[in-house]
mmCIF file of the N, C-alpha and C atoms, coordinates in Angstrom:
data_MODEL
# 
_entry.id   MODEL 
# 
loop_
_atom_site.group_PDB 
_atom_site.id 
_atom_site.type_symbol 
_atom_site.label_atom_id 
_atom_site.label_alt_id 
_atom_site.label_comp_id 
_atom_site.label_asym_id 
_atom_site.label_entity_id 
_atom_site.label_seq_id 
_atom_site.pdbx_PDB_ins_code 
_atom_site.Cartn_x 
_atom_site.Cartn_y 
_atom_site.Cartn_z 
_atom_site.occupancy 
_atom_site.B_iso_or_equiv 
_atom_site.pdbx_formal_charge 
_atom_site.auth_seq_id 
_atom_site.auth_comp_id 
_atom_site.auth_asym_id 
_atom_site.auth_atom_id 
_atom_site.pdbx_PDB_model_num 
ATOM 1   N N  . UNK A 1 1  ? -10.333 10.101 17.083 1.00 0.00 ? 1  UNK A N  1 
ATOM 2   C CA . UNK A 1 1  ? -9.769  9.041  16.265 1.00 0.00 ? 1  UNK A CA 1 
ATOM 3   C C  . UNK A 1 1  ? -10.662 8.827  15.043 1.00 0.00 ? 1  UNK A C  1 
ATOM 4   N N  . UNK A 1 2  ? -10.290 8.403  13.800 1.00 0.00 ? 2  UNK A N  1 
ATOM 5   C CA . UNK A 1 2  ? -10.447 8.339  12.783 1.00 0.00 ? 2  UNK A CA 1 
ATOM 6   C C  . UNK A 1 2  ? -11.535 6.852  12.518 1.00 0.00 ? 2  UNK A C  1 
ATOM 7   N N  . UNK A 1 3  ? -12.689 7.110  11.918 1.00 0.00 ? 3  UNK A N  1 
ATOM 8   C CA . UNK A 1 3  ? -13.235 5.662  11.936 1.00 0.00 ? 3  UNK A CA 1 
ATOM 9   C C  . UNK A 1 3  ? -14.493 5.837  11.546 1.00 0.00 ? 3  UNK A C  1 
ATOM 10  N N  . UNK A 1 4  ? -15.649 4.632  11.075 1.00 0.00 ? 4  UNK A N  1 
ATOM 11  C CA . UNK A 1 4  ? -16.642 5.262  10.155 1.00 0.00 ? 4  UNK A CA 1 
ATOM 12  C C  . UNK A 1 4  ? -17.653 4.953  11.246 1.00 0.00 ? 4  UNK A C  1 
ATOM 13  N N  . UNK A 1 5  ? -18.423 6.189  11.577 1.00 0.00 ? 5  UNK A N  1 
ATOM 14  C CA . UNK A 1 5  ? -19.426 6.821  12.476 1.00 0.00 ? 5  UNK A CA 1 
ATOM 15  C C  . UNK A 1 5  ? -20.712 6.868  12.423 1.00 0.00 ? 5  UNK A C  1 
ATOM 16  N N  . UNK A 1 6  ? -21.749 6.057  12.335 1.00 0.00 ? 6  UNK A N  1 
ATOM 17  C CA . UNK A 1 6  ? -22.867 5.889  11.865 1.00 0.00 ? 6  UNK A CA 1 
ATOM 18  C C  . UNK A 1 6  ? -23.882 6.985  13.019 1.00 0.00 ? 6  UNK A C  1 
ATOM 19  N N  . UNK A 1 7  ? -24.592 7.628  12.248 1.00 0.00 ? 7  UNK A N  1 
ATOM 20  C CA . UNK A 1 7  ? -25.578 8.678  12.623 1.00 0.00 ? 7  UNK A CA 1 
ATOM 21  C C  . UNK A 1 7  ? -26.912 8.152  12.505 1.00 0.00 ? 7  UNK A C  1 
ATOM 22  N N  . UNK A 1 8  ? -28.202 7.917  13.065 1.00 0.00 ? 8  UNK A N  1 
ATOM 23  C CA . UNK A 1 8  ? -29.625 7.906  12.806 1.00 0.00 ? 8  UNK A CA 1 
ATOM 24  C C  . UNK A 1 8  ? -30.384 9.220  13.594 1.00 0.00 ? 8  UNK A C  1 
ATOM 25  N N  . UNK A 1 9  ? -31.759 9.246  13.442 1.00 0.00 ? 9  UNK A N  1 
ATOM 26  C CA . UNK A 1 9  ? -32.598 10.233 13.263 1.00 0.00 ? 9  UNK A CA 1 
ATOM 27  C C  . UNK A 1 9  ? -33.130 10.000 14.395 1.00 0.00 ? 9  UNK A C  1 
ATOM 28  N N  . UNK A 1 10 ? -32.648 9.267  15.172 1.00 0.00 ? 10 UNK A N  1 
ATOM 29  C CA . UNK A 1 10 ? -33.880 9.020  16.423 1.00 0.00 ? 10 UNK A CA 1 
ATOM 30  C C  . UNK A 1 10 ? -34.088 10.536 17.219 1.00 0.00 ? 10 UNK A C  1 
ATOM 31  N N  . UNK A 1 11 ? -35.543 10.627 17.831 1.00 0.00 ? 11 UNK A N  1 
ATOM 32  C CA . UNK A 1 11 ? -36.018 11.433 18.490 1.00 0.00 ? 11 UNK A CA 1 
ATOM 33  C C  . UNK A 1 11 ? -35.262 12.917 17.684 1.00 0.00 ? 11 UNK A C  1 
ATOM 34  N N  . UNK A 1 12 ? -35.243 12.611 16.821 1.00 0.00 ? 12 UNK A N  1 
ATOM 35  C CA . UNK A 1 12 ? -34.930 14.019 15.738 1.00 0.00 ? 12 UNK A CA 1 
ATOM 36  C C  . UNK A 1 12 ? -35.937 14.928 15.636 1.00 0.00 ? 12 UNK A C  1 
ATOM 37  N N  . UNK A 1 13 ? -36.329 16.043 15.586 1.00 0.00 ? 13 UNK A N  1 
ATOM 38  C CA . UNK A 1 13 ? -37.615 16.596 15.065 1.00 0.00 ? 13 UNK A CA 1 
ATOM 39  C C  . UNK A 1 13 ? -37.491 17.856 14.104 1.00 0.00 ? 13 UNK A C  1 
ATOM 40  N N  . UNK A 1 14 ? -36.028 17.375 13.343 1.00 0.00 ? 14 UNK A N  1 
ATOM 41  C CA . UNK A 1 14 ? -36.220 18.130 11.837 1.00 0.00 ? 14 UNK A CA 1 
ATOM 42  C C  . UNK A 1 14 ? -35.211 17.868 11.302 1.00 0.00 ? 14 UNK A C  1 
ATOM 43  N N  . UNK A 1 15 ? -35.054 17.749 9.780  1.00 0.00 ? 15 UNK A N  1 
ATOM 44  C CA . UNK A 1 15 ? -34.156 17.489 8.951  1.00 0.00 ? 15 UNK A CA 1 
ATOM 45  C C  . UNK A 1 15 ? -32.632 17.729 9.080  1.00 0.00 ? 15 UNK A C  1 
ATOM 46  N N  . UNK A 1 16 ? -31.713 17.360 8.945  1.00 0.00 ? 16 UNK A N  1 
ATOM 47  C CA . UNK A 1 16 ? -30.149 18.051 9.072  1.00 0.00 ? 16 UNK A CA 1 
ATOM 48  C C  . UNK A 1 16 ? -29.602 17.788 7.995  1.00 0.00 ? 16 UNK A C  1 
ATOM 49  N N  . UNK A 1 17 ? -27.992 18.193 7.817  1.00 0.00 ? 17 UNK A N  1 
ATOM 50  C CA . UNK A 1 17 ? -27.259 17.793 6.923  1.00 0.00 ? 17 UNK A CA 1 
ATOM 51  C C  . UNK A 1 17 ? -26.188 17.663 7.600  1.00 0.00 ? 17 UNK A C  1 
ATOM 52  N N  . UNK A 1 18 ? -25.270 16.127 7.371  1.00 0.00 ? 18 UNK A N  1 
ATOM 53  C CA . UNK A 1 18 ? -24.631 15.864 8.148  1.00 0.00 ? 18 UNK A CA 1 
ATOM 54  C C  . UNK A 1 18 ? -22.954 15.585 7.072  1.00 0.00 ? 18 UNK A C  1 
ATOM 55  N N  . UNK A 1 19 ? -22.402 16.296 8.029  1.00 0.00 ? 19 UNK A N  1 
ATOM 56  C CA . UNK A 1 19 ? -20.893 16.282 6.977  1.00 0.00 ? 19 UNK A CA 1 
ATOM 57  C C  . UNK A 1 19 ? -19.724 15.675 7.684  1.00 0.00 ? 19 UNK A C  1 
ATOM 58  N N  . UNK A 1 20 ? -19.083 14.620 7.190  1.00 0.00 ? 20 UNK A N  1 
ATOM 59  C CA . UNK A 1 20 ? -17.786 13.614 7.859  1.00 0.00 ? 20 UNK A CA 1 
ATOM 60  C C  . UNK A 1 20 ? -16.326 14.513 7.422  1.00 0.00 ? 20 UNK A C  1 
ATOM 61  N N  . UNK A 1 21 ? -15.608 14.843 8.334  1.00 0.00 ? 21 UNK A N  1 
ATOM 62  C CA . UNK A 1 21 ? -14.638 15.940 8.025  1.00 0.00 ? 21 UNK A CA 1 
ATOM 63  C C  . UNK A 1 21 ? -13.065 14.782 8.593  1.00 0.00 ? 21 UNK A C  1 
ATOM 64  N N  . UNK A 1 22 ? -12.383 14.581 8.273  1.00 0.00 ? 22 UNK A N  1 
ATOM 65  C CA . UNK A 1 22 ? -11.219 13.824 8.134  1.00 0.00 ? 22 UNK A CA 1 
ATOM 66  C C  . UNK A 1 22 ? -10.235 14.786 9.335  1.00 0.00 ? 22 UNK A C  1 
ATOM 67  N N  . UNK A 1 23 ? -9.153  14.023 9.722  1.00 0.00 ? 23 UNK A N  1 
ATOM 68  C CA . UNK A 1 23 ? -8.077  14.247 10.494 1.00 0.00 ? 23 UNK A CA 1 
ATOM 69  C C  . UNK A 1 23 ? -7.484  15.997 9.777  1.00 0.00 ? 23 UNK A C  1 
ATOM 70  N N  . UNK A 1 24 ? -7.858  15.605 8.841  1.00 0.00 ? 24 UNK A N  1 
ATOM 71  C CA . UNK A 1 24 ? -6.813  16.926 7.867  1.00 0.00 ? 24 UNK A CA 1 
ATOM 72  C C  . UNK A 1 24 ? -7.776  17.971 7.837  1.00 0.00 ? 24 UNK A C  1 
ATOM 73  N N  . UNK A 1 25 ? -9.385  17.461 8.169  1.00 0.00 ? 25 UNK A N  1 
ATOM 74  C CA . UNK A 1 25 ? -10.129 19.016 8.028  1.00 0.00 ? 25 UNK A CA 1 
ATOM 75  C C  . UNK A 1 25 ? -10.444 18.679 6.613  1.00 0.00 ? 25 UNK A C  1 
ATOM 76  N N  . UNK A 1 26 ? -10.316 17.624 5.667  1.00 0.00 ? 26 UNK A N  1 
ATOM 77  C CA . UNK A 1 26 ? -11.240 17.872 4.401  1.00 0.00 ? 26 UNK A CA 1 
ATOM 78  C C  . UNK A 1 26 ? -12.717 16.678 4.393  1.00 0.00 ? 26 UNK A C  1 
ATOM 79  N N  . UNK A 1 27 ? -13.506 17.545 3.590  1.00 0.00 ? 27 UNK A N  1 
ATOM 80  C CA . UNK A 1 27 ? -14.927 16.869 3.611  1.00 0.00 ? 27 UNK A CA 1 
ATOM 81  C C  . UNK A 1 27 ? -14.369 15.567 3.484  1.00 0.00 ? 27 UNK A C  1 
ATOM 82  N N  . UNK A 1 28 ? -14.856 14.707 3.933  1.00 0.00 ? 28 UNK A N  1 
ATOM 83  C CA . UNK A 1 28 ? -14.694 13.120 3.047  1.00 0.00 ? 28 UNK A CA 1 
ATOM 84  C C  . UNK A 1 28 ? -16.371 12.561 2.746  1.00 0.00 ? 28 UNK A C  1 
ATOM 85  N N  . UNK A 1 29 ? -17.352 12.915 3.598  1.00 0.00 ? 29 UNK A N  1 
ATOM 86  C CA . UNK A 1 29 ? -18.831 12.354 3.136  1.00 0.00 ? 29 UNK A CA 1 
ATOM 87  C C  . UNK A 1 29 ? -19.956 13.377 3.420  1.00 0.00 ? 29 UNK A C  1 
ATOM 88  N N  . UNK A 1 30 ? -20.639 13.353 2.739  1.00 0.00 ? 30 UNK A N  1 
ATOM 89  C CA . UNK A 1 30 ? -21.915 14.190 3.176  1.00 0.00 ? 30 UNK A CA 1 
ATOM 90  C C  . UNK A 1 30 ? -23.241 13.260 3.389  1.00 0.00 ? 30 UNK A C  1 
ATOM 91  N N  . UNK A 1 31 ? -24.131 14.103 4.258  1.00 0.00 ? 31 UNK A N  1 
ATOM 92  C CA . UNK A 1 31 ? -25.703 12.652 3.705  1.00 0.00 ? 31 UNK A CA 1 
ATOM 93  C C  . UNK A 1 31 ? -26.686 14.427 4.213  1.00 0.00 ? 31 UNK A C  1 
ATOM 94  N N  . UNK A 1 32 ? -27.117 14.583 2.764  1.00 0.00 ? 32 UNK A N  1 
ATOM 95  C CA . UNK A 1 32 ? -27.813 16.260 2.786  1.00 0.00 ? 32 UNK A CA 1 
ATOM 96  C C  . UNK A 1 32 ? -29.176 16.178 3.341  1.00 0.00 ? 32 UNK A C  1 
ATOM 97  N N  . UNK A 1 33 ? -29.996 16.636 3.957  1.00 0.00 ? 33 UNK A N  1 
ATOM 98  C CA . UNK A 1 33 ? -31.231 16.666 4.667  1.00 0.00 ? 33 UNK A CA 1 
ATOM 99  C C  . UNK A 1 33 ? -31.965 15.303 4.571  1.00 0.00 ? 33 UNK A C  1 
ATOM 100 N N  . UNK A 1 34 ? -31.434 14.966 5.965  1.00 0.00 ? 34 UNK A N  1 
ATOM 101 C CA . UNK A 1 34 ? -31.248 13.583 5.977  1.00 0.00 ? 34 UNK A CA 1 
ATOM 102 C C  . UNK A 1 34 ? -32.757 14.228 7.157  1.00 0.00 ? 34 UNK A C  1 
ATOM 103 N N  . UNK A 1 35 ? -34.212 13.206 7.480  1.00 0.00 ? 35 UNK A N  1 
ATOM 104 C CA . UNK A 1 35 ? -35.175 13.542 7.749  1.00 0.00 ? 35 UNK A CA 1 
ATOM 105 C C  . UNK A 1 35 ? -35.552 12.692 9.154  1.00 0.00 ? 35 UNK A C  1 
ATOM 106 N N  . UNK A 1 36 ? -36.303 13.311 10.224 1.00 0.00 ? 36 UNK A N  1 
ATOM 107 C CA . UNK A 1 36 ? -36.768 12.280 11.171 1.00 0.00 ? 36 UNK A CA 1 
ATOM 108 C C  . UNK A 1 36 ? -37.361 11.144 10.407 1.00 0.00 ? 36 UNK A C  1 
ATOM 109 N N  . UNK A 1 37 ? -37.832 10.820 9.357  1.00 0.00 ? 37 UNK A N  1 
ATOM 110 C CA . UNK A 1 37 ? -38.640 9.969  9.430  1.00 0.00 ? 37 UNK A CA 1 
ATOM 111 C C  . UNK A 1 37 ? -37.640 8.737  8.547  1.00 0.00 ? 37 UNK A C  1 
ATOM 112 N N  . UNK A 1 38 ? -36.507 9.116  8.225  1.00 0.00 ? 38 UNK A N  1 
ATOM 113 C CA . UNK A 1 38 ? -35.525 7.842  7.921  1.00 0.00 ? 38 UNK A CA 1 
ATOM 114 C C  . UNK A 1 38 ? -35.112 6.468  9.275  1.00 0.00 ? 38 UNK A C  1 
ATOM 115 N N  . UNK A 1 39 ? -35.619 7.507  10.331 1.00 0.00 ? 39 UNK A N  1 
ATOM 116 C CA . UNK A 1 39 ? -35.336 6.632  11.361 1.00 0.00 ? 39 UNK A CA 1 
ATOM 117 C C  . UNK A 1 39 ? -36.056 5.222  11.310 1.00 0.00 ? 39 UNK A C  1 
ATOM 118 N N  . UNK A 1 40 ? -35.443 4.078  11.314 1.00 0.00 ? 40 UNK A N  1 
ATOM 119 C CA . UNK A 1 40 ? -33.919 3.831  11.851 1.00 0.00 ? 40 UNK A CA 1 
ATOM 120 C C  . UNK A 1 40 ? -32.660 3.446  11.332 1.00 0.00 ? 40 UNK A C  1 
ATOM 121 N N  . UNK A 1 41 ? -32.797 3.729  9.998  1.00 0.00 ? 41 UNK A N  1 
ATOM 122 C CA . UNK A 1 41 ? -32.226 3.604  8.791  1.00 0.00 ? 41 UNK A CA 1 
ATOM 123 C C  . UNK A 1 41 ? -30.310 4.633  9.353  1.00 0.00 ? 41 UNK A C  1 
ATOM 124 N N  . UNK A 1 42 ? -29.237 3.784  9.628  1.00 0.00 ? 42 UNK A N  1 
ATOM 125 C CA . UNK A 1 42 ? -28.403 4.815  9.882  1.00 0.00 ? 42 UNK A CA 1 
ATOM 126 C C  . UNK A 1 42 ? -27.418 5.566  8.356  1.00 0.00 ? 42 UNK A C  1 
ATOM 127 N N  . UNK A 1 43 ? -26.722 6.646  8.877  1.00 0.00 ? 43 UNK A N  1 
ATOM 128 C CA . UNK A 1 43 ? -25.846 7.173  7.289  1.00 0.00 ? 43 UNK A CA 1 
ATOM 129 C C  . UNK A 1 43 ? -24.678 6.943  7.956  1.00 0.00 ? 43 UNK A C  1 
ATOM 130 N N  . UNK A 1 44 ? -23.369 6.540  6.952  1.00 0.00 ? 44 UNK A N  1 
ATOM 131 C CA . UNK A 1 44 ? -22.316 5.892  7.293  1.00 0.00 ? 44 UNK A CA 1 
ATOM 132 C C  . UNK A 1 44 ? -21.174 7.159  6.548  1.00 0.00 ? 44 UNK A C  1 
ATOM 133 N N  . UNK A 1 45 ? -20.320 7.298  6.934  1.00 0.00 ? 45 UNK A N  1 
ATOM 134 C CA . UNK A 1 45 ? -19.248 8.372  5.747  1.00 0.00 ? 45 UNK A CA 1 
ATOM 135 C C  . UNK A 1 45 ? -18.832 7.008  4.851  1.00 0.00 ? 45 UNK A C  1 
ATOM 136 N N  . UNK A 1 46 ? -18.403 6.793  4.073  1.00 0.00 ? 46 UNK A N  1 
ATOM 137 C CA . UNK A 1 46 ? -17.828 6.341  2.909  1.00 0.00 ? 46 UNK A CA 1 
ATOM 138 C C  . UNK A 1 46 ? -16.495 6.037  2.889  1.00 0.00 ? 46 UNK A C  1 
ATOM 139 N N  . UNK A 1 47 ? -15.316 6.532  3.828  1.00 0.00 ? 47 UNK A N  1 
ATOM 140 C CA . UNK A 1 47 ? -14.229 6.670  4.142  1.00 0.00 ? 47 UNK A CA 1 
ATOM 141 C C  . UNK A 1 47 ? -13.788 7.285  5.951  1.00 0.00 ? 47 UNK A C  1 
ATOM 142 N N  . UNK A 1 48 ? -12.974 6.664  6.550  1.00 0.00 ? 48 UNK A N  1 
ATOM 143 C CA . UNK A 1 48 ? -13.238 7.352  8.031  1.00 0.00 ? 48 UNK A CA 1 
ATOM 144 C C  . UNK A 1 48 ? -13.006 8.885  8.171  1.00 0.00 ? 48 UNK A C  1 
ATOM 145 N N  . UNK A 1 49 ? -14.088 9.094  9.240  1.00 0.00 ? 49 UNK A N  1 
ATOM 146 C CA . UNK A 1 49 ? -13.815 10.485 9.613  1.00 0.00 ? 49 UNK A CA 1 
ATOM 147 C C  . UNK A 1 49 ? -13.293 11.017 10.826 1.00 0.00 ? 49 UNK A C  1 
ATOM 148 N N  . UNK A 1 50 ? -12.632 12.047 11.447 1.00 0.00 ? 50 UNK A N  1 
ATOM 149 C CA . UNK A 1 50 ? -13.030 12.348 12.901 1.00 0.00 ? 50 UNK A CA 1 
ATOM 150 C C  . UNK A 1 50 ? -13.778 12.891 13.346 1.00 0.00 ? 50 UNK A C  1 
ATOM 151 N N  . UNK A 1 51 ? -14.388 14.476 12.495 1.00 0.00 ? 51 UNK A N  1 
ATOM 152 C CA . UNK A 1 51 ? -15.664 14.878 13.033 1.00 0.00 ? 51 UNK A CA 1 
ATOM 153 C C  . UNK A 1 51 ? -16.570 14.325 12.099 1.00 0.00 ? 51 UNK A C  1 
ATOM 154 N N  . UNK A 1 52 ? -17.903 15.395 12.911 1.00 0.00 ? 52 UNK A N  1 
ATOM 155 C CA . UNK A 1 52 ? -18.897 15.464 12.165 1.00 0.00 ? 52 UNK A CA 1 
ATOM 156 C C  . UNK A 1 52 ? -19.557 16.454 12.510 1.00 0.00 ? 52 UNK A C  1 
ATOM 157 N N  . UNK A 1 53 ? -19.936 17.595 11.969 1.00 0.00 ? 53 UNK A N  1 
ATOM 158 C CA . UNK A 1 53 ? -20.664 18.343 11.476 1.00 0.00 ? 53 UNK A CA 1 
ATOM 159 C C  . UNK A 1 53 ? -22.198 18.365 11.325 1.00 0.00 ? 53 UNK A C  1 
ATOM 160 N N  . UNK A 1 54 ? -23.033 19.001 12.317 1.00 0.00 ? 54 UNK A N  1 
ATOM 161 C CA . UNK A 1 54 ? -24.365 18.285 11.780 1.00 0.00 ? 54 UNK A CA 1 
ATOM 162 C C  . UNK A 1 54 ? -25.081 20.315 11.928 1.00 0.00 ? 54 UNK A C  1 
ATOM 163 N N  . UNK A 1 55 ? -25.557 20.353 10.466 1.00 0.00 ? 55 UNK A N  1 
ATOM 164 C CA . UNK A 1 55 ? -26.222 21.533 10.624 1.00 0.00 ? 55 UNK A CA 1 
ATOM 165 C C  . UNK A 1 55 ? -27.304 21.703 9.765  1.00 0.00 ? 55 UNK A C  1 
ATOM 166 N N  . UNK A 1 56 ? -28.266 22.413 9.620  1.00 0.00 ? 56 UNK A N  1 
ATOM 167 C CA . UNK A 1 56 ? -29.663 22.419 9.623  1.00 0.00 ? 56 UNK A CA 1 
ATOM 168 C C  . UNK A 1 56 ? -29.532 22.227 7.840  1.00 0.00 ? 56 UNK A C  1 
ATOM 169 N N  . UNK A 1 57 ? -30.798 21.374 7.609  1.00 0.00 ? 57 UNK A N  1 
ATOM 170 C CA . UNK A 1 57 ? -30.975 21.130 6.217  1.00 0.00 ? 57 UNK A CA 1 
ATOM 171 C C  . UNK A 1 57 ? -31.137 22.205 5.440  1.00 0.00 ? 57 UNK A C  1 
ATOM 172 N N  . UNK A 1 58 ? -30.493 22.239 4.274  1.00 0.00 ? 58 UNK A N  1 
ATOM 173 C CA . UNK A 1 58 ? -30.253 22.957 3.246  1.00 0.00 ? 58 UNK A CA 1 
ATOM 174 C C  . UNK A 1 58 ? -28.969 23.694 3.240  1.00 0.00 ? 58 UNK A C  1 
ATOM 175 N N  . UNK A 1 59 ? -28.204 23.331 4.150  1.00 0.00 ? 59 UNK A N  1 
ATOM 176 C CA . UNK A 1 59 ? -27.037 24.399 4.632  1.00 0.00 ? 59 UNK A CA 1 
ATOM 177 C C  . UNK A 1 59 ? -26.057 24.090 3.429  1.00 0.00 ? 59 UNK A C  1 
ATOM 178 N N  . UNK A 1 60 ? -25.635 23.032 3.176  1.00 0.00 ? 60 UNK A N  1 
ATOM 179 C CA . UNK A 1 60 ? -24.930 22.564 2.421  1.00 0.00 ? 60 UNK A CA 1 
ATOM 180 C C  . UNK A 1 60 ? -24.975 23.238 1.074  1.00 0.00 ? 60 UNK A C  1 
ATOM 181 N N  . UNK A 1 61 ? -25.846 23.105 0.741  1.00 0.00 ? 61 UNK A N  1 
ATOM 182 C CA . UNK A 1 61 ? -26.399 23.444 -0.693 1.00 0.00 ? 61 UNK A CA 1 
ATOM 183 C C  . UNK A 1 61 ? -25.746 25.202 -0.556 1.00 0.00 ? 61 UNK A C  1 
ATOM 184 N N  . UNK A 1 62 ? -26.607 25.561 0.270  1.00 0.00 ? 62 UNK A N  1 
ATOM 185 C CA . UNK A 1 62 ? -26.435 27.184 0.579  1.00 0.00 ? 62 UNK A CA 1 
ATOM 186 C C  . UNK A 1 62 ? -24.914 27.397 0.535  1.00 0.00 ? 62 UNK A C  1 
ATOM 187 N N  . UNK A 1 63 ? -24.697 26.908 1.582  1.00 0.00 ? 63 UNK A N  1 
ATOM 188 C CA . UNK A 1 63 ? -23.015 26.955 1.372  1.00 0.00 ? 63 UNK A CA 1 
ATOM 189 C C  . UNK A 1 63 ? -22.394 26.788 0.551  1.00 0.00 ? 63 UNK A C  1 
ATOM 190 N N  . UNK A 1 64 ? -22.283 25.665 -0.289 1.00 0.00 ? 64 UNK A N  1 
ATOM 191 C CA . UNK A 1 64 ? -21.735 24.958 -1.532 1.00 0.00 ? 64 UNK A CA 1 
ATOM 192 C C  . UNK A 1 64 ? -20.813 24.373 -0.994 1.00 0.00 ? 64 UNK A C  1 
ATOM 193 N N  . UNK A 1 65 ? -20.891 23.346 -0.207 1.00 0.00 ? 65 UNK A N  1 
ATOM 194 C CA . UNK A 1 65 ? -20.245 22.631 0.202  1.00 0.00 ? 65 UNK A CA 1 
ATOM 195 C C  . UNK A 1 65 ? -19.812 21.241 -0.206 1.00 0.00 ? 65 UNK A C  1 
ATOM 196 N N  . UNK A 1 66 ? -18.692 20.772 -0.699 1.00 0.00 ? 66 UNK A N  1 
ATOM 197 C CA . UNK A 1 66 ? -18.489 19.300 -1.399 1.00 0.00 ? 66 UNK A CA 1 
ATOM 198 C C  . UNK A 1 66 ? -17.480 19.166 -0.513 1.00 0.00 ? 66 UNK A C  1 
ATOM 199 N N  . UNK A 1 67 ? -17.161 17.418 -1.261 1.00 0.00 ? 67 UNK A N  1 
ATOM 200 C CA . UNK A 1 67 ? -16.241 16.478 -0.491 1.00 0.00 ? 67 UNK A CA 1 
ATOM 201 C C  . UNK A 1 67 ? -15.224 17.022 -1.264 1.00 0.00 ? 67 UNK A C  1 
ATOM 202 N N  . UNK A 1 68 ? -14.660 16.687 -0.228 1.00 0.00 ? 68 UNK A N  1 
ATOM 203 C CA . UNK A 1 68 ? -12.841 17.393 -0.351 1.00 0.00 ? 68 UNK A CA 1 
ATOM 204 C C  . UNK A 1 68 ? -12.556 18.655 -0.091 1.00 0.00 ? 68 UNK A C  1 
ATOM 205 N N  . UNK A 1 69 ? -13.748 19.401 0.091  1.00 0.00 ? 69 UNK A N  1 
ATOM 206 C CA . UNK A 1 69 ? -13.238 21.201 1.119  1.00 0.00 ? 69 UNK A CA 1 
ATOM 207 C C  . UNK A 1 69 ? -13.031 20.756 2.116  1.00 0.00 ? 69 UNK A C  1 
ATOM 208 N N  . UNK A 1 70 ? -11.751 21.619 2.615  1.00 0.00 ? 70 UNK A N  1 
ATOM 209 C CA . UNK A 1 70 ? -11.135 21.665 3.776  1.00 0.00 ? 70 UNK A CA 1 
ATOM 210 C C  . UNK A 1 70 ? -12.327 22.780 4.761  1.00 0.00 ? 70 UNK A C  1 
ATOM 211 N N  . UNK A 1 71 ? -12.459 22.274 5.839  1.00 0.00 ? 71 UNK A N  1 
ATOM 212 C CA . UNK A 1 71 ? -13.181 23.082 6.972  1.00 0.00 ? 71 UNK A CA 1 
ATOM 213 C C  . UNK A 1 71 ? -12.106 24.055 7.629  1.00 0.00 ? 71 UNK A C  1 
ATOM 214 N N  . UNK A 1 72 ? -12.241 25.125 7.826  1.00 0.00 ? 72 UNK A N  1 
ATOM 215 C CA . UNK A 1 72 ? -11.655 25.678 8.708  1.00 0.00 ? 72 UNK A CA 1 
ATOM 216 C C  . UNK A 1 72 ? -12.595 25.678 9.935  1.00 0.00 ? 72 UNK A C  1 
ATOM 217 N N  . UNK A 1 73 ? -11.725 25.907 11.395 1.00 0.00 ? 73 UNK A N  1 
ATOM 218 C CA . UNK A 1 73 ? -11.933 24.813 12.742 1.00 0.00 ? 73 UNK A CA 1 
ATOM 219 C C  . UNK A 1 73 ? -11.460 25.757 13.476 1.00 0.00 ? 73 UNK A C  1 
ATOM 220 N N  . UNK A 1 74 ? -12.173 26.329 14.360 1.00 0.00 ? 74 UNK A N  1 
ATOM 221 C CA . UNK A 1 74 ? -11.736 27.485 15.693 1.00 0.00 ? 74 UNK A CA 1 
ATOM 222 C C  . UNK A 1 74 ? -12.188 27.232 16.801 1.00 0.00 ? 74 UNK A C  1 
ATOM 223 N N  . UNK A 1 75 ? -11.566 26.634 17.879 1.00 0.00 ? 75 UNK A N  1 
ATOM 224 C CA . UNK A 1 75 ? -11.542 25.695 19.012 1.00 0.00 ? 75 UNK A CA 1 
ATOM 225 C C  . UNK A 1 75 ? -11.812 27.031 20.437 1.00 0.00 ? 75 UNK A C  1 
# 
């Protein structure tokens, strides 16, 4: 279900990049190498999401990933 998902860093022990992906599969928020030491500070998407995506810092960038690409999703 669709709804805004707050993420923190606890017991984290390295940076991520965390991406809010919508019902339809398009980006709706990013928060890019987001760090253990933000903890306890949480990141919110901006608009609701259903997933989320959490993969190792810098991925994004590497990828070229923005809001509003559609994810493709293989279950």
């Amino acid at each position: 279900e669709e709804g805004i998902y707050p993420f923190w860093m606890k017991d984290m022990l390295f940076s991520i990049d965390i991406i809010w992906i919508d019902s339809d599969r398009k980006v709706v928020d990013i928060a890019p190498d987001v760090a253990p030491e933000t903890y306890p500070t949480t990141f919110s998407p901006s608009t609701p999401a259903q997933y989320v995506l959490e993969m190792a810092a810098g991925s994004v960038e590497r990828l070229d990933i923005h809001r509003g690409d559609e994810i493709l999703m293989k279950f």
